[in-house]
Structure formats: structure tokens, C-alpha cells
C-alpha atoms as an extended CHARMM CRD file, in Angstrom:
* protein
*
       178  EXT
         1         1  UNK       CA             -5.0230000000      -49.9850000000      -97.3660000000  PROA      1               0.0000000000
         2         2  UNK       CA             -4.1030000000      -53.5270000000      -96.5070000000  PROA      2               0.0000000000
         3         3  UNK       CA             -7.0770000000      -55.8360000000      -96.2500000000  PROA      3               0.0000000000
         4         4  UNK       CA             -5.7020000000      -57.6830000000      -93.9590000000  PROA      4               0.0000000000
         5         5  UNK       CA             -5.7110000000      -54.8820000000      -91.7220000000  PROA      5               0.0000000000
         6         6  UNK       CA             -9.2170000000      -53.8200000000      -92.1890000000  PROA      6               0.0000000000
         7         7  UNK       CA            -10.6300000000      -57.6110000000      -92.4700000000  PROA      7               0.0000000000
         8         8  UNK       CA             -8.8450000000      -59.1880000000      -89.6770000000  PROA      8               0.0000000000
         9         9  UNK       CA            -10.7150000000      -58.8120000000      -85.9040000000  PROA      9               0.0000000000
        10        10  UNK       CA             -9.4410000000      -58.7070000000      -82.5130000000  PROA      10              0.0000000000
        11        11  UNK       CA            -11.3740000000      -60.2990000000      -79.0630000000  PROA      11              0.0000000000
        12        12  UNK       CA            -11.9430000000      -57.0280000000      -77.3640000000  PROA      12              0.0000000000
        13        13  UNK       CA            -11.8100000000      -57.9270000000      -73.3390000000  PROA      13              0.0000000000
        14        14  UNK       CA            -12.4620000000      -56.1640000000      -70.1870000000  PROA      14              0.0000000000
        15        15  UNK       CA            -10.3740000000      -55.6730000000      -67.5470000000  PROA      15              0.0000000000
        16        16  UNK       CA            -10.9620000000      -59.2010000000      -66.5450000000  PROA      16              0.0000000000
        17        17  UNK       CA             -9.9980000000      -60.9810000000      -69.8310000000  PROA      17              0.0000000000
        18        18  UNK       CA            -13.8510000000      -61.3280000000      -70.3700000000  PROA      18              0.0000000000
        19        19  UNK       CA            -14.5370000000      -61.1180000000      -74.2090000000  PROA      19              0.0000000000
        20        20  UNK       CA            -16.9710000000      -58.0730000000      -74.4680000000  PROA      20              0.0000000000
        21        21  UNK       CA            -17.2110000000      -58.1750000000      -78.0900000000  PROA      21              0.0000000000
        22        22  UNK       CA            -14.9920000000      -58.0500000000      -81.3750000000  PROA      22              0.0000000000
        23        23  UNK       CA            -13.4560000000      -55.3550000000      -83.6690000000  PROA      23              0.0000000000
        24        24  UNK       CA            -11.5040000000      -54.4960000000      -86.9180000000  PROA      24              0.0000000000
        25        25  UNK       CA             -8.0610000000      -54.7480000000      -86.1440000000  PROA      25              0.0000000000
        26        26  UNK       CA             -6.7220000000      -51.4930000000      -87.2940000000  PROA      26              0.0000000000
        27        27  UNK       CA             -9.9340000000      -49.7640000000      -85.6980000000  PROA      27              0.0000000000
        28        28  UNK       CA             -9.1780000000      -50.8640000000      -82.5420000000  PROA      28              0.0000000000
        29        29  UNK       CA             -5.7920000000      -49.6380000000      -82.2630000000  PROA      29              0.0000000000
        30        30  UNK       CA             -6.9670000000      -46.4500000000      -83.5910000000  PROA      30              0.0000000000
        31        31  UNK       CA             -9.6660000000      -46.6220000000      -80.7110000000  PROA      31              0.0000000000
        32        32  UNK       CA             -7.2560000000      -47.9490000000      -78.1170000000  PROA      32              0.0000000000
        33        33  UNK       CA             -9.7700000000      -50.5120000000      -76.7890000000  PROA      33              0.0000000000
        34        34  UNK       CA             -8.6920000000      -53.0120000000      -75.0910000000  PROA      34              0.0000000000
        35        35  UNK       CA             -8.2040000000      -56.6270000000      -76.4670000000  PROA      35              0.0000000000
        36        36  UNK       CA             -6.7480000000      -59.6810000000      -76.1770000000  PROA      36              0.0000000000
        37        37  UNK       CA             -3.4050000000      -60.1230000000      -76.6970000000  PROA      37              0.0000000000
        38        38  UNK       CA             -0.4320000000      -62.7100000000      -76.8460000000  PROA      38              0.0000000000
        39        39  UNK       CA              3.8350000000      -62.8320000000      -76.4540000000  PROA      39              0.0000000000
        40        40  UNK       CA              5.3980000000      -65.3970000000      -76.7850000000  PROA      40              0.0000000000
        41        41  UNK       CA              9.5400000000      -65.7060000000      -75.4330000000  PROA      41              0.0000000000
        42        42  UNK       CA             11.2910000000      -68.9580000000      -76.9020000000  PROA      42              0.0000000000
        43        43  UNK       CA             14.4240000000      -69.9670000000      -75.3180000000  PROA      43              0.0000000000
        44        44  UNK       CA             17.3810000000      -72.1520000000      -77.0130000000  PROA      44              0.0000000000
        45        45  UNK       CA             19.2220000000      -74.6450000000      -74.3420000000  PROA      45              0.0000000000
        46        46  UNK       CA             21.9250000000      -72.2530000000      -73.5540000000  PROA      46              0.0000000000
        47        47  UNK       CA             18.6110000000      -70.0620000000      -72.2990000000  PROA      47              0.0000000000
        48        48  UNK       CA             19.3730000000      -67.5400000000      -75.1890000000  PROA      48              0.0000000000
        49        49  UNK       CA             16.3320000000      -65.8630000000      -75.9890000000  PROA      49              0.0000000000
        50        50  UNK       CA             14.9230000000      -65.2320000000      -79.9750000000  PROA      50              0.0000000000
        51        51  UNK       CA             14.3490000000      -62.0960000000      -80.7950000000  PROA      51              0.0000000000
        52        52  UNK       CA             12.5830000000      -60.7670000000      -84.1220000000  PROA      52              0.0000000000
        53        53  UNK       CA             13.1850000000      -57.5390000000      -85.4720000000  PROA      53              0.0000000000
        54        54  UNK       CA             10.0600000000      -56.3910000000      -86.9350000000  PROA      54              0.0000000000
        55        55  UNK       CA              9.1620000000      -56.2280000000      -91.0030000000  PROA      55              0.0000000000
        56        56  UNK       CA              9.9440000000      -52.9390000000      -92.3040000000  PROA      56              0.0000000000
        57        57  UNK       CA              6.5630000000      -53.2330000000      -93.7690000000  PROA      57              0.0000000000
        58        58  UNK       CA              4.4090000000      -53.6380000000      -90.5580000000  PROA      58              0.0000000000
        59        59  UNK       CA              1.7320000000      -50.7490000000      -89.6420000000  PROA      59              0.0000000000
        60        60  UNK       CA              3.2900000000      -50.2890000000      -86.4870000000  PROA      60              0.0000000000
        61        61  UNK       CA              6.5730000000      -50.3980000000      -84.7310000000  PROA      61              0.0000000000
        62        62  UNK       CA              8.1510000000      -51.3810000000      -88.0360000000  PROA      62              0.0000000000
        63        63  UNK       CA             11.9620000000      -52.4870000000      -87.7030000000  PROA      63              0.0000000000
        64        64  UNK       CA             11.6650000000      -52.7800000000      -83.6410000000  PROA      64              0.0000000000
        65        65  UNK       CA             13.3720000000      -55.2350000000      -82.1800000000  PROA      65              0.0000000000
        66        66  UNK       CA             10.3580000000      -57.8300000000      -80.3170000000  PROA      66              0.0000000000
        67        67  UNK       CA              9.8130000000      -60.9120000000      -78.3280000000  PROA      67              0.0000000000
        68        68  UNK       CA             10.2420000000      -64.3540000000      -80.4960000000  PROA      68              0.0000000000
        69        69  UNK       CA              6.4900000000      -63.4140000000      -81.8480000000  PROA      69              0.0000000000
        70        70  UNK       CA              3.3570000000      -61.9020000000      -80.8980000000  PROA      70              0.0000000000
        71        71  UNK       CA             -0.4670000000      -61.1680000000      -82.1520000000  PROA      71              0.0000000000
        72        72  UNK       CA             -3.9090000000      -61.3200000000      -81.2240000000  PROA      72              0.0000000000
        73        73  UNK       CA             -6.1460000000      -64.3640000000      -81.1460000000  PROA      73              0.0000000000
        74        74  UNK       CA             -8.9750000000      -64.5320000000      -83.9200000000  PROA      74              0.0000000000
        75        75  UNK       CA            -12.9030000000      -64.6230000000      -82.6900000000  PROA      75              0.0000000000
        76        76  UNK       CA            -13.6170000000      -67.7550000000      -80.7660000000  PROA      76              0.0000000000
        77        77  UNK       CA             -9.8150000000      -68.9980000000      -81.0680000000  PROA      77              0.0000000000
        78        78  UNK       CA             -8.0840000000      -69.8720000000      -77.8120000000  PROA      78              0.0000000000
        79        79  UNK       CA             -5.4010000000      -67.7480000000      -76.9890000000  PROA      79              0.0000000000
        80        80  UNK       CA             -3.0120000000      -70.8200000000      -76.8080000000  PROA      80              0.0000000000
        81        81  UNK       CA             -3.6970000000      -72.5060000000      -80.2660000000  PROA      81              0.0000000000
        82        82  UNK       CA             -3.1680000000      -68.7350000000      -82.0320000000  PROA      82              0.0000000000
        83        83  UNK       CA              0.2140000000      -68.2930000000      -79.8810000000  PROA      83              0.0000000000
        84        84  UNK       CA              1.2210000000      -71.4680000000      -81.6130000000  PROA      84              0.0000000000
        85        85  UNK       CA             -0.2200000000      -70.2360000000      -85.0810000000  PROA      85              0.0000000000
        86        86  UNK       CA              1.3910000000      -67.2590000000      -85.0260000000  PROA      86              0.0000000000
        87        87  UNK       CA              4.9180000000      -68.8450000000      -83.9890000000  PROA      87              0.0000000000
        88        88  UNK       CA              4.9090000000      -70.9950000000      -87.0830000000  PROA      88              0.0000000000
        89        89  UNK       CA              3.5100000000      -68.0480000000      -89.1320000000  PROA      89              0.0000000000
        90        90  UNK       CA              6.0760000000      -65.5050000000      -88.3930000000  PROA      90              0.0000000000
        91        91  UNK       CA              9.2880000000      -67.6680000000      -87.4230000000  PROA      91              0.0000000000
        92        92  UNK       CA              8.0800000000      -70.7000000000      -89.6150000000  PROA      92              0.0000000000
        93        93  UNK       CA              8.8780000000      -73.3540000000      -86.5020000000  PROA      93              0.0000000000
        94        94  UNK       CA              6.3160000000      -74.9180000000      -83.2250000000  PROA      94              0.0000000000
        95        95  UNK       CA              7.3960000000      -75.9400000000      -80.2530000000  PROA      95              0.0000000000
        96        96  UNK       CA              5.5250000000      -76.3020000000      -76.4430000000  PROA      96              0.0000000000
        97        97  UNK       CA              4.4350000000      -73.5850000000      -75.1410000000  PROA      97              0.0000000000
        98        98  UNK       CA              3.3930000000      -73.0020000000      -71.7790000000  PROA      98              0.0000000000
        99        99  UNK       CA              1.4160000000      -69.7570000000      -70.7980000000  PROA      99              0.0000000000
       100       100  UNK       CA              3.0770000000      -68.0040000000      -67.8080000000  PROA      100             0.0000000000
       101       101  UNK       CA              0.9820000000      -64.7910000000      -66.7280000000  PROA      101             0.0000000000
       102       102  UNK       CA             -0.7250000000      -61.8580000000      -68.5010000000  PROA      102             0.0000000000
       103       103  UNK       CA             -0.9020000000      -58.1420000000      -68.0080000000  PROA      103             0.0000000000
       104       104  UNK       CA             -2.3410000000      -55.1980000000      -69.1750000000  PROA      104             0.0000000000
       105       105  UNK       CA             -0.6320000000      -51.6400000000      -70.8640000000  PROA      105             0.0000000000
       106       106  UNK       CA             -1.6960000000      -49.1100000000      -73.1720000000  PROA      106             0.0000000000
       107       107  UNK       CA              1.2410000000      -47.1060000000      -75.3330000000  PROA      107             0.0000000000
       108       108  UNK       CA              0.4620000000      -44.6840000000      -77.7600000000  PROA      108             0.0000000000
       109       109  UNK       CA              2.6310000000      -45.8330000000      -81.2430000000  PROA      109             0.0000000000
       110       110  UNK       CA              2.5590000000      -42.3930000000      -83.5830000000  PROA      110             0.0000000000
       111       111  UNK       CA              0.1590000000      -41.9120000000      -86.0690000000  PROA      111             0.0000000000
       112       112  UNK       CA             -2.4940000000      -41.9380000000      -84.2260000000  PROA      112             0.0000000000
       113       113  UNK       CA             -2.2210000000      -45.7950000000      -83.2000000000  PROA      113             0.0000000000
       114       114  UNK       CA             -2.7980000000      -47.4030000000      -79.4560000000  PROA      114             0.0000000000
       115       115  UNK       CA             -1.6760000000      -50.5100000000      -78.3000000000  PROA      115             0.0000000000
       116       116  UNK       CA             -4.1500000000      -51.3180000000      -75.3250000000  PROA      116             0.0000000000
       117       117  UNK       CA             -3.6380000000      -54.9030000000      -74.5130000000  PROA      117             0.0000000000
       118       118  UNK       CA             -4.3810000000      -57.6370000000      -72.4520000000  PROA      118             0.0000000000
       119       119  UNK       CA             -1.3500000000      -59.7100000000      -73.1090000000  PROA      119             0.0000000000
       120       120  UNK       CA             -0.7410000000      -63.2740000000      -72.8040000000  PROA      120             0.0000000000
       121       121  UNK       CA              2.5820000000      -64.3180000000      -71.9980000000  PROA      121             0.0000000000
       122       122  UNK       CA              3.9120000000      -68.4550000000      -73.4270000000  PROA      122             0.0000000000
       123       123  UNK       CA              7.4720000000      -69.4300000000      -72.8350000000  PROA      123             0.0000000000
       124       124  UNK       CA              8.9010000000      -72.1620000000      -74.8400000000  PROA      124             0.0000000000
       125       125  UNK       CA             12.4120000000      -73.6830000000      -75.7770000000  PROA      125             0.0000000000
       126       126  UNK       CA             13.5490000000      -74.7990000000      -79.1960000000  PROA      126             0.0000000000
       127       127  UNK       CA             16.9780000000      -75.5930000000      -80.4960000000  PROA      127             0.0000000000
       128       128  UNK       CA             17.0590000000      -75.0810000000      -84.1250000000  PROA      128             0.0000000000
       129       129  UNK       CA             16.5670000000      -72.0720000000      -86.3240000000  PROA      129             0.0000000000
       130       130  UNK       CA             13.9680000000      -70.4800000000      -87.0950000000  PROA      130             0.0000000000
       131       131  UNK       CA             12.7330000000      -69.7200000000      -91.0040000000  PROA      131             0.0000000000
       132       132  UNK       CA             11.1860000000      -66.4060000000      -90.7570000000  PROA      132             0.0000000000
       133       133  UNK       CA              8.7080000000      -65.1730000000      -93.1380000000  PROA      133             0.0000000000
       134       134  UNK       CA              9.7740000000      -61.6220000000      -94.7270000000  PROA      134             0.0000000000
       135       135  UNK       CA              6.5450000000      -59.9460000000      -94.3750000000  PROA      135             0.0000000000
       136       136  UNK       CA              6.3310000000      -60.5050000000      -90.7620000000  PROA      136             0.0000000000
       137       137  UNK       CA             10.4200000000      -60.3580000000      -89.7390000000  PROA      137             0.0000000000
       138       138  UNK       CA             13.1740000000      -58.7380000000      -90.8730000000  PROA      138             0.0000000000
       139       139  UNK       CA             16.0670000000      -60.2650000000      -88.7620000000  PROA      139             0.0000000000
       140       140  UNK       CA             16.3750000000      -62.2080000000      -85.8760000000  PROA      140             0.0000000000
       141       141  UNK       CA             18.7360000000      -63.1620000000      -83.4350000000  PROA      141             0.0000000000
       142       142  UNK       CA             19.4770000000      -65.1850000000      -80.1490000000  PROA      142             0.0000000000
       143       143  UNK       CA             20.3570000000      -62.8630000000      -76.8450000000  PROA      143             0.0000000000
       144       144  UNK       CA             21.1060000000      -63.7420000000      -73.3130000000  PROA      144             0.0000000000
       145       145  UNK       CA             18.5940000000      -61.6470000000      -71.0180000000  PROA      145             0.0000000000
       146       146  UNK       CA             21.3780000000      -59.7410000000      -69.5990000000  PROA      146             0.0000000000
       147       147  UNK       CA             22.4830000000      -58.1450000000      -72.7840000000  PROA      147             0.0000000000
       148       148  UNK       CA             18.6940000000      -57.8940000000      -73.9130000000  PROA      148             0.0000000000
       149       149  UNK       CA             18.0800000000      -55.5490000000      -70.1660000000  PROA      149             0.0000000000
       150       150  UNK       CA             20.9420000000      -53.3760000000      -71.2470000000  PROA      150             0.0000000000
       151       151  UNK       CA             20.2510000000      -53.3140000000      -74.6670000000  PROA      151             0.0000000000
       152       152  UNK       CA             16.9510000000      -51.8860000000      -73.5070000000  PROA      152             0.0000000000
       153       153  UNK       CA             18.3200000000      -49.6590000000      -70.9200000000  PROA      153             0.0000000000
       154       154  UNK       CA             20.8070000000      -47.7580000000      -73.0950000000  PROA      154             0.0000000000
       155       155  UNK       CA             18.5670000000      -47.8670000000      -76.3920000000  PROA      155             0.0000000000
       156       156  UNK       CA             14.6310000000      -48.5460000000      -75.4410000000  PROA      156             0.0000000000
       157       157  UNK       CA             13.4320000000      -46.8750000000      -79.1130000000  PROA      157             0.0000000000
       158       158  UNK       CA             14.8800000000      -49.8020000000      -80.6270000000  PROA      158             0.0000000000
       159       159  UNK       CA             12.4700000000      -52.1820000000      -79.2340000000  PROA      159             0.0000000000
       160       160  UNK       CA              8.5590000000      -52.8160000000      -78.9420000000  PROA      160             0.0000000000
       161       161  UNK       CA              6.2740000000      -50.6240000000      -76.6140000000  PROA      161             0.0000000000
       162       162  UNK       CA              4.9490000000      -54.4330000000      -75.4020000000  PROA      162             0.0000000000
       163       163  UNK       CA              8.4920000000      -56.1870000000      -75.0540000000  PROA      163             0.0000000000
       164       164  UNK       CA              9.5380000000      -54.5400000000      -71.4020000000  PROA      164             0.0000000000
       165       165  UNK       CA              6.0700000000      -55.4130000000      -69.7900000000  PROA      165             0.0000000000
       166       166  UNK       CA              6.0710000000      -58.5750000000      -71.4400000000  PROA      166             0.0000000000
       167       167  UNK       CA              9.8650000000      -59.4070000000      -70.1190000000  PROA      167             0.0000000000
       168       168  UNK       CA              8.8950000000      -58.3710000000      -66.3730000000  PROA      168             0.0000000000
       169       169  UNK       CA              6.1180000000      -60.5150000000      -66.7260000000  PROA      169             0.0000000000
       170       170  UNK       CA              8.2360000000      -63.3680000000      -68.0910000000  PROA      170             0.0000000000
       171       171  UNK       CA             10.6830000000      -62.7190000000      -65.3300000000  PROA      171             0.0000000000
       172       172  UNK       CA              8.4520000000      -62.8190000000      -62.7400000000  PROA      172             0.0000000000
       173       173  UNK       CA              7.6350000000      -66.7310000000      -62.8380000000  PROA      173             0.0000000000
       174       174  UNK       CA              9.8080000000      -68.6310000000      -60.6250000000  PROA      174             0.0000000000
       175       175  UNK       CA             11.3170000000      -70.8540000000      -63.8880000000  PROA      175             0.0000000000
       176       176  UNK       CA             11.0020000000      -69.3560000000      -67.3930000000  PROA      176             0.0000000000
       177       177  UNK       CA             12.8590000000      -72.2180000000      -68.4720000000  PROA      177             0.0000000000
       178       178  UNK       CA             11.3560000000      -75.3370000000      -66.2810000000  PROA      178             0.0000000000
């Protein structure tokens, strides 16, 4: 079992984002509680999007195609500073981030797993590339929205449960990119 798994804990929320308590990680997607959640959609200056395609190695949705990154903030971390962590974590770069709504799904994974999130969404631009770290990303690659929506629309098994939601929620700012 991986320790980190069974060691790491999640801010479970209610329906209001108010932090009811905390749980094991992989317990709580077995549970399908909900908890607090974070996606973050980084943008280069020709408003190409990075996209991650999941570790092969990852508990869930292994090899799907994702957001730029995404996680859970620790116990008494704010949901900002871990979007940031996480960024330089899995993609191995920081930029500004700016948080730009939040929503709530549930999606059952397979083997016996639940995503039931409340997700918050940053935006952020960076022109460079990124230096993934091979536990957390397989590939990655820059996409203009356009061929991300059909991408999704003639293939959605390819990508995260959490990506669509996420995207509408993205989308429904007036300026991802201000």
C-alpha cells in the first residue's frame, strides 16, 4: 500500500466549503465524502493551455489526460498556498495564480473509488516549460481550448472525471487570461 496514500489527509467540507473535519486520503475517496479540492489551468501567451497526462502509477485515473495540476490542500493549509505547492511539485515551475470559482461533483472512478469534491479553480500564465516530476506526470503538452473541447467531445475516457467541470468553470469567468 503506498503510505503516502494512507498517511496523507484531506479537509473534508460541507456543502458550503466549511471544513467539517479531516480524513485519510484514500479513505475518503473510498467513502466519497466530500472535501476540499483544487485545479489549477496555466496558460502560455499564445493562451495555449498545459495539460498533464497523468503518471501511469497514480491510484486513480492513471494515464488521463488533466488540467496543468490538481490536489487537495493539507489540514489547516490555505487552498491557495497548496495550489501553488502542488504546481511546483508536479510540473516543477510557480507562477501567479489567481482563484476564479469553485464547484462541486461526485464521479465514481472503478475500483471502488469516488471523487466527491469541492474544487477550487486558479488560472495562471507562464511562458516556459515545465519540468515534470515522473511520479506525478507522464507527458504533457500545450492545447488551444478549441482542440481541448473536441478532444473531449470525440474521446472523453481519455481525460479526468474533474477536467470538464473544472473547464466550464474556468470558462465561465469573464477573462481566464486577464
Amino acid at each position: 500500500m503506498n503510505t503516502e496514500l494512507t498517511e496523507e489527509r484531506v479537509v473534508l467540507v460541507d456543502e458550503h466549503d466549511t471544513d467539517v473535519g479531516t480524513g485519510e486520503k484514500l479513505a475518503v475517496h473510498q467513502s466519497g465524502d466530500l472535501h476540499r479540492a483544487f485545479s489549477v489551468f496555466v496558460f502560455d501567451g499564445s493562451r495555449r493551455l498545459l495539460l498533464q497526462r497523468r503518471a501511469l502509477t497514480k491510484y486513480h485515473s492513471a494515464g488521463l489526460w488533466s488540467n496543468t495540476c490538481c490536489g487537495h490542500p493539507r489540514p489547516g493549509e490555505d487552498t491557495a498556498d497548496a495550489a501553488n505547492r502542488r504546481l511546483r511539485e508536479e510540473m516543477g515551475f510557480t507562477c501567479p495564480l489567481r482563484h476564479v470559482g469553485s464547484f462541486s461533483y461526485r464521479a465514481a472512478l472503478g475500483n471502488g473509488l469516488v471523487e466527491h469534491e469541492l474544487d477550487h479553480v486558479f488560472a495562471g500564465t507562464f511562458n516556459g516549460e515545465p519540468t515534470p516530476h515522473p511520479s506525478e506526470v507522464a507527458e504533457y503538452r500545450w492545447i488551444t481550448l478549441g482542440d481541448l473541447e473536441q478532444e473531449m467531445a470525440g474521446s472523453p475516457e481519455k481525460f479526468t472525471a474533474w477536467l470538464k467541470p473544472a473547464l466550464t468553470c474556468l470558462q465561465s469567468t469573464e477573462s481566464i487570461l486577464e
